[in-house]
N, C-alpha and C positions, 0 to 999 in steps of 0.2 A: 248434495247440499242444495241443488236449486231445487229438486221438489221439495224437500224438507221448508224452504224459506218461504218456496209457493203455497205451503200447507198454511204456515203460521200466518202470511196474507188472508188467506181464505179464510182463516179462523179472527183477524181482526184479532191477535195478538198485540202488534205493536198499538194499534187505536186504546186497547185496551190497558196497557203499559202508562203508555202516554196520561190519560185519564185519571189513572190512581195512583202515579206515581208520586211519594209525597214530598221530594225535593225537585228543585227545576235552577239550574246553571245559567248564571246570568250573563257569561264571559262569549264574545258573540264566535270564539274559537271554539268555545268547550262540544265535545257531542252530547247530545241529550241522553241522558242517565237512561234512558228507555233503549237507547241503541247498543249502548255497555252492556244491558243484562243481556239481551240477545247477542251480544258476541261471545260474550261467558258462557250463554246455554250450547253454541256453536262447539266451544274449546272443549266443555266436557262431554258431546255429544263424538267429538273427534278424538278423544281419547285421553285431556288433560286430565294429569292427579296432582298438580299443584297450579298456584296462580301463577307462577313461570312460565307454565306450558302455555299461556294464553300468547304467547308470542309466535309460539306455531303458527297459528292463522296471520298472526299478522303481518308474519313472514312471507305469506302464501300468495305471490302477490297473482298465481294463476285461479286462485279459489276470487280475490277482489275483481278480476277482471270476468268472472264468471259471474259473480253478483252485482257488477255493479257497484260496489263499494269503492270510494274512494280514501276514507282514512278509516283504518283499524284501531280499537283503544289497545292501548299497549297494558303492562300488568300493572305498573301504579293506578292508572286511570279507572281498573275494576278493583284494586282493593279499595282507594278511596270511595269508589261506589258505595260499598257494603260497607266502610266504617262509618257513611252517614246513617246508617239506620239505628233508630234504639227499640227498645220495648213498645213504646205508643204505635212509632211510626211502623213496627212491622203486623200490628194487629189492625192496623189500617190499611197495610198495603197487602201484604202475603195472604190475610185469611179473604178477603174479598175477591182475589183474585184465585185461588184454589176455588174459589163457591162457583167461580164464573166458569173455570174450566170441568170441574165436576161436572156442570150441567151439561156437557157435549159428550158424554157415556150412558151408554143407554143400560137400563136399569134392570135386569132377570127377569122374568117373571115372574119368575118362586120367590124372589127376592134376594135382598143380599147378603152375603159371609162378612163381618164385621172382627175379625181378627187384630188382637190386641200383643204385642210383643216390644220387649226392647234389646237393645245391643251395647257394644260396647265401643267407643272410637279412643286410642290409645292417645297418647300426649305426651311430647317429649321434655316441652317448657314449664313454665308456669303461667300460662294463659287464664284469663280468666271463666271459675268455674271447673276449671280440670284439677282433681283430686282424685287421694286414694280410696278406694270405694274397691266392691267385692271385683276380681279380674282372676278366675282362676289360671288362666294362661302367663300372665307376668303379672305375680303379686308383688306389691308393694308401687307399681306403677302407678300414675296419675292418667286421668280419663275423663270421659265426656258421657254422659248415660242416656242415652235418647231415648222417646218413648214415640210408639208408632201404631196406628190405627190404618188397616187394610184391609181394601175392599178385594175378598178372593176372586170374585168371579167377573170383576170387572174387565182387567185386573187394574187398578191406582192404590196409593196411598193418599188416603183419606183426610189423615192429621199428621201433624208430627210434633212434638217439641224437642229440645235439648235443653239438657237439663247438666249438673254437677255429676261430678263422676261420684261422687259419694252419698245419694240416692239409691231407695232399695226401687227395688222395679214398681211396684204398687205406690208408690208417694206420686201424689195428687191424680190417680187414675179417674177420680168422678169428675175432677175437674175437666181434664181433657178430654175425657168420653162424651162430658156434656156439650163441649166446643166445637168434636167431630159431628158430634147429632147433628150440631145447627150449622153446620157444610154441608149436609146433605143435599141433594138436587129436591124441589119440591115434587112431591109422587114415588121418591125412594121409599122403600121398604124394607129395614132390616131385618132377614130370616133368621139370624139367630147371631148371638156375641161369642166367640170362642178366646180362649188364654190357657196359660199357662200354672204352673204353681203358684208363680210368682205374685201373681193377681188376685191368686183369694184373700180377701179381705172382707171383712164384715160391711163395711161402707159401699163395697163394689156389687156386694150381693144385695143388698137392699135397692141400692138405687139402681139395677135393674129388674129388681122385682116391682118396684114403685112404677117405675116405665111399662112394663108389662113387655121389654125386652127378651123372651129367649136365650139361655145359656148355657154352655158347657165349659164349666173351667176343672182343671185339674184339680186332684185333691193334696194336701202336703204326708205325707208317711209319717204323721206323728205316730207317738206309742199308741194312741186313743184310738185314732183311726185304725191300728194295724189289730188291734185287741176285736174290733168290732167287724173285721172281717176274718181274721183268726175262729169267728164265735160264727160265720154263716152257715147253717144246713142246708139251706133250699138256694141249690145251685142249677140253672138250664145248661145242659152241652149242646153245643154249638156243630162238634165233631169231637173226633179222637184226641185231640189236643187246644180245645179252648170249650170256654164254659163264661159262665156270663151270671151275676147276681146282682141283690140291691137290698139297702136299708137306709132308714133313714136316722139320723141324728141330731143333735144340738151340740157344736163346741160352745169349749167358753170366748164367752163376749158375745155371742149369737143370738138374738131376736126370738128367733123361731129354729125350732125342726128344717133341716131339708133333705133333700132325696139324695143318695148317694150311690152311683152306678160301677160293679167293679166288673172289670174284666180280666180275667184268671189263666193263664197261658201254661201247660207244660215247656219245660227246660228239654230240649233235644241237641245234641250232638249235632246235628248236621244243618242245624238253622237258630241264629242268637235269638233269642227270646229277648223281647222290649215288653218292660217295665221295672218294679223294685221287686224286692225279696222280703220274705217274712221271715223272723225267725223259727214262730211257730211251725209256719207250714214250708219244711224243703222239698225242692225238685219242680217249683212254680211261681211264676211272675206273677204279679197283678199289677194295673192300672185301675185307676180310680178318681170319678168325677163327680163333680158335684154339679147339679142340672134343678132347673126350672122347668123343664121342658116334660111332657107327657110320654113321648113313646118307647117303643121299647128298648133295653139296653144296646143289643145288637147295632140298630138303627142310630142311635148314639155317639156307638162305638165308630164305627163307620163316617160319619157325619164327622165328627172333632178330627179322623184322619186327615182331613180335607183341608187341615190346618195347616199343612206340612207346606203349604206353598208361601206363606208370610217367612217362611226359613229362607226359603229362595230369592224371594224380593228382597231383602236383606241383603243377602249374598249378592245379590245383581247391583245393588245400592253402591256399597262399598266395593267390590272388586270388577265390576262395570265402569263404572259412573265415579269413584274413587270419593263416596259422601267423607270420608272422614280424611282426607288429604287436605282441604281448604280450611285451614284452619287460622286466624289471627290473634292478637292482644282480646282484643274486645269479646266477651261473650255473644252482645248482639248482632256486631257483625261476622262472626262466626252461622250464629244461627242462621243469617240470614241468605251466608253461605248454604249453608247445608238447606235451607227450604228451596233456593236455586235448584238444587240439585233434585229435590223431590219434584221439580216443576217439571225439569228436562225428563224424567223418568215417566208423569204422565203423560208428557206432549209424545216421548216416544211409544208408549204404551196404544192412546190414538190416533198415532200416524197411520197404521196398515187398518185399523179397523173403520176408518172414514173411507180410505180410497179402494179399499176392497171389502166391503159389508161381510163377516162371517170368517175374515180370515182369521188362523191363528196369531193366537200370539206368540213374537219372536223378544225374544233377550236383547237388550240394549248392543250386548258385544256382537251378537249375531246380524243387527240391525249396522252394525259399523261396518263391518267388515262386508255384508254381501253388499250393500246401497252406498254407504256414505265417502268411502275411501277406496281410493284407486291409486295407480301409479298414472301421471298425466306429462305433459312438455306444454307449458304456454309458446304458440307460438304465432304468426302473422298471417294472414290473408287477405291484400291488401292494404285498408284502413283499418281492418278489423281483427279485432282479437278472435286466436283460434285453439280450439283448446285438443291435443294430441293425447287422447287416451289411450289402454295399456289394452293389448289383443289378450293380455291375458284375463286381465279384469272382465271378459264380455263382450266389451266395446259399446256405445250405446243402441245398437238395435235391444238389446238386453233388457236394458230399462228405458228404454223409449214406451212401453206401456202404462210405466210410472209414471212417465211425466204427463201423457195423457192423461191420465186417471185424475191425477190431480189439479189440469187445467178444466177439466172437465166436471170436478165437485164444485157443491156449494152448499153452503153450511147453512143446516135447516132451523138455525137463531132466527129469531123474532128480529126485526129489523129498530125495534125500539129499544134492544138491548146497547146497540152499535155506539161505541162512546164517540169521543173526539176526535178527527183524524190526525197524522203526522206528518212530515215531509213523505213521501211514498215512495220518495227517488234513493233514500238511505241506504235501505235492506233488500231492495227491490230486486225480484231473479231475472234476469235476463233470456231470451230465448231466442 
């Protein structure tokens, strides 16, 4: 945790907390709501899945005497954090500050994967906003429908909203798409927008053909579509068992014609075949996309694979990072929950790739368990606090590179960005 706290210095986190944060505590006891979030990002970076668990840390009193910290917010003090936010206050505070940390990721060259998905966070109350909506897993449950813009190759989450459980996945996608554009870092490049079925929509297609965005979205198995590849002759094989075609179409409600790319797989015994079934045609799958894009099917096919990784960030979200654990009354401060939790998934997303330029990327859980948690004894030396780590953890010769690395960077921000400073003695790592 002390490189991690030393990173978020480096990065002029807290200055920048501090700065946009849109309520300020006038009680000369209270801590400043800028210290709250970052004990929150702490709790869920250490492995909290409810606001209870935020007492972990502040139990920890060998983690306080290693940072430095002398009062820990306990759980009331971070839910009341998050029930002060509403709708205004968080598109003034949340979306400014994603834009700021966006811009410390550096951009492809080819440009970026813009992956469009949503999920489902179950609910046991009646919270606001939680409803019954499509859950094939527990029907009839109430839920939360989140809508999520990912950047593949960065890897971050771009956008996010949360939304009523009773939302189909495509309800207000232009709106949000358009919100993600304008997070971009200035000089981003998106390579092309990928989604799922659930995303075709006529609005979605125009307005990134208006943009002149690149796309591959799934196609739905209507009868119309199954009739129109039922009816293909001119099919390329690929090999013994895949084959590749295209036509184009206009459903109803549609503007125009577009391209539609299928990809045709035989059914084999000794390997499941991914995609649907015709009835027409037994003994083979097909996939089937709809694109703005030029090249060949193949190249397509291959490219929308590349998708599979917003599955994963998902899955790291919720069973990492436990996004849909922090839940309250309030819708807003829920959300405001859950964009906390998108915040700690960047921050840990460019932790390894600032202090070691080109390293992979590790999983939130993988980042816990090798770097952030140990078995330790606080204990005396002297005047001084000494901290007795675990021979089996490593020991610090282990990560004594890390903390190097980390004293050692400096964050290549323009010095005009740099907001307002804070007490610096708060959060401050000690060494």
């Amino acid at each position: 945790m002390v490189s991690f706290l030393e990173f978020l210095q480096r990065l002029a986190l807290p200055q920048q907390l501090a700065a946009t944060m849109p309520s300020q505590l006038r009680s000369p006891n209270a801590l400043p709501p800028a210290h709250t979030l970052v004990a929150f990002l702490l709790a869920v970076i250490a492995g909290a899945r409810r606001f209870a668990h935020t007492d972990w840390l502040r139990a920890d009193k060998a983690l306080h005497a290693l940072l430095g910290i002398r009062r820990f917010p306990g759980t009331d003090t971070v839910r009341n954090f998050f029930r002060r936010f509403s709708q205004p206050t968080i598109e003034s505070f949340w979306r400014p500050l994603s834009r700021w940390l966006l811009a410390k990721f550096s951009c492809p060259a080819a440009g970026a994967s813009l992956d469009l998905d949503s999920t489902l966070f179950q609910r046991s109350g009646r919270q606001q906003g939680a409803a019954k909506g499509y859950n094939p897993r527990r029907p009839g449950r109430r839920s939360h429908h989140p809508l999520l813009a990912v950047l593949a190759e960065a890897p971050c989450v771009l956008h996010g909203w949360l939304r009523s459980g009773n939302t189909s996945s495509a309800r207000g996608v232009v709106e949000f798409l358009r919100e993600a554009l304008a997070l971009l870092p200035a000089g981003w490049r998106v390579r092309t927008v990928r989604a799922d079925a659930g995303f075709l929509e006529e609005t979605l297609l125009a307005f990134l053909e208006e943009r002149g965005l690149p796309s591959v979205i799934v196609a739905r198995m209507t009868r119309r579509i199954q009739q129109q590849v039922a009816a293909l002759r001119q099919w390329t094989a690929l090999d013994a068992h895949y084959a590749v075609g295209e036509f184009r179409a206009r459903l109803l409600g549609w503007a125009s014609e577009r391209r539609f790319v299928v990809v045709c797989e035989r059914v084999r015994e000794q390997k499941e075949a991914v995609g649907r079934k015709l009835l027409e045609v037994p003994g083979y799958r097909f996939r089937i996309f709809v694109t703005n894009r030029p090249q060949e099917p193949l190249t397509l096919w291959r490219d929308y694979n590349g998708r599979a990784t917003v599955e994963q960030r998902i899955e790291e979200l919720k069973s990492d990072l436990a996004a849909q654990g922090f839940c309250m009354q309030s819708f807003f401060a829920t959300e405001a929950a859950f964009l906390a939790v998108l915040l700690s998934f960047n921050l840990l997303s460019l932790y390894p790739q600032q202090i070691a330029p080109g390293a992979a990327y590790r999983q939130p859980a993988t980042l816990r368990a090798a770097v952030f948690l140990c078995g330790a004894v606080l204990g005396r030396g002297g005047r001084r606090a000494v901290l007795h780590l675990s021979a089996a953890w490593g020991g610090l010769d282990k990560h004594k590179p890390l903390l190097e690395a980390i004293m050692q960077w400096s964050d290549p921000t323009s010095p005009k960005l740099a907001a307002a400073s804070i007490d610096p003695t708060a959060f401050q790592a000690t060494t």
